[in-house]
C-alpha beads as a LAMMPS data file, in Angstrom:
LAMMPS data file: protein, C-alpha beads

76 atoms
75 bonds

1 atom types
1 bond types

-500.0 500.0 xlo xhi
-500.0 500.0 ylo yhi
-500.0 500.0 zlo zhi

Masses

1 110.0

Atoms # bond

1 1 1 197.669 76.245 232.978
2 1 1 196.308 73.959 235.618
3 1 1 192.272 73.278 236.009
4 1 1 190.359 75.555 237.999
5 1 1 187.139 75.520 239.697
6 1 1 186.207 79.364 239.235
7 1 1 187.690 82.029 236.931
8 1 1 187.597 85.935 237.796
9 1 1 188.225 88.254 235.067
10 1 1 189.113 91.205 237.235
11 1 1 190.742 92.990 233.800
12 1 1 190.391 97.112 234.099
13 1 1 190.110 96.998 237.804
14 1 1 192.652 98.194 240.362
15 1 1 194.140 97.805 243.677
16 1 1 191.639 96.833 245.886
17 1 1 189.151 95.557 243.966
18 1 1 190.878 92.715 242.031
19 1 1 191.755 91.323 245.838
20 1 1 188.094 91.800 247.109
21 1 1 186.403 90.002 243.982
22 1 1 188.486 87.366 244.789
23 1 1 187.575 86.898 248.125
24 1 1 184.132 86.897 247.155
25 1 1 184.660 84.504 244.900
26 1 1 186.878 82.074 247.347
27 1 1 184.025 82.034 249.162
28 1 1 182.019 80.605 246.687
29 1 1 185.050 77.473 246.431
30 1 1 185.116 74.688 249.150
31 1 1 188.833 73.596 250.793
32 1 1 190.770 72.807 248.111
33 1 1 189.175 74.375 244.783
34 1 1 190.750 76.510 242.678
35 1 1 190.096 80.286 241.613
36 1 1 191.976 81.751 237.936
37 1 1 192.213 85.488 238.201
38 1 1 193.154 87.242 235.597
39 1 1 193.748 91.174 236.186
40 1 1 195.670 93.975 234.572
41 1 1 197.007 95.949 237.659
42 1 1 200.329 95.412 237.515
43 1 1 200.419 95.832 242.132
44 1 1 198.032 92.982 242.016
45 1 1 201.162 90.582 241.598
46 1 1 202.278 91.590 245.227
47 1 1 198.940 91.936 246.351
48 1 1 197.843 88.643 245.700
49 1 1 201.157 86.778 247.063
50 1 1 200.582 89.233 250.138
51 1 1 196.586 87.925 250.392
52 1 1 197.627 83.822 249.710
53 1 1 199.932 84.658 252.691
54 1 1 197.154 86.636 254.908
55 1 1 194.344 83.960 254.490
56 1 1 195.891 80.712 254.241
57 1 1 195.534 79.718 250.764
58 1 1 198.045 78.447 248.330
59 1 1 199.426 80.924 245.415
60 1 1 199.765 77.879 242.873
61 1 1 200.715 79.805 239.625
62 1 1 201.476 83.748 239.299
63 1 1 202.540 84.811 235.601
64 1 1 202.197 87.407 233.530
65 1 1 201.765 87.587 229.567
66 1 1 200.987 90.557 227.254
67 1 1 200.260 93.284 230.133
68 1 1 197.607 90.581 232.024
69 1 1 198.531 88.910 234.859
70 1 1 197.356 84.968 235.385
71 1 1 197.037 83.923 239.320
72 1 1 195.814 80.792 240.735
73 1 1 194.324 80.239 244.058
74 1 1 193.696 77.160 246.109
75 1 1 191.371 77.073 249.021
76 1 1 192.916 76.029 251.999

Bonds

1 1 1 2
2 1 2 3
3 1 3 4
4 1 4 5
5 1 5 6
6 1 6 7
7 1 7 8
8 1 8 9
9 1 9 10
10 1 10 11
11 1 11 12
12 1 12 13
13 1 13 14
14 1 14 15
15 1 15 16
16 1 16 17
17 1 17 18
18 1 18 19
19 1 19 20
20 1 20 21
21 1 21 22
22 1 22 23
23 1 23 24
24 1 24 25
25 1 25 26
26 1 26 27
27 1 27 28
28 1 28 29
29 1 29 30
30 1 30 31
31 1 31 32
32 1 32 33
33 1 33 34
34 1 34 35
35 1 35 36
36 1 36 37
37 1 37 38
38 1 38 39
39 1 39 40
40 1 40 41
41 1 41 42
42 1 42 43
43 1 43 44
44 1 44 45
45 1 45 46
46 1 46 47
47 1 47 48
48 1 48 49
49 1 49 50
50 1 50 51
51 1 51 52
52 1 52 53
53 1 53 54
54 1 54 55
55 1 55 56
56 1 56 57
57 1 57 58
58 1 58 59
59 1 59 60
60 1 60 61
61 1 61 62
62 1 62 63
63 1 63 64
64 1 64 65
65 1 65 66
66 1 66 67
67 1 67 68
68 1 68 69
69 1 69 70
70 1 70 71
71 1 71 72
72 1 72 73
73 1 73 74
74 1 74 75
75 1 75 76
């Protein structure tokens, strides 16, 4: 796992909340931090390649282990 600037542990929540705490939390990150987001909805893998695409920033890492998935965010 890469470093990361900001982790969100958006575990137990589902589709659209896991993609609005993260935007909240990109916010937070200047151009070119990193945001870990781990979740448990198993839509947020599409949603999150979906939102990288619709805002501009960079899906670096999407993976999934034991039921929890594992994204990673840059800022553009």
């Amino acid at each position: 796992m890469a470093d990361f600037d900001l982790e969100l542990d958006a575990s137990g929540l589902n589709c659209p909340l896991p993609i609005l705490r993260a935007k909240k939390s990109l916010a937070k990150l200047e151009g070119g931090q990193v945001l870990h987001i781990i979740a448990t909805d198993p839509g947020s893998v599409k949603d999150f390649e979906a939102f990288a695409k619709q805002t501009g920033n960079t899906l670096m890492e999407s993976k999934e282990d034991g039921g929890k998935f594992y994204f990673l965010i840059k800022k553009s």
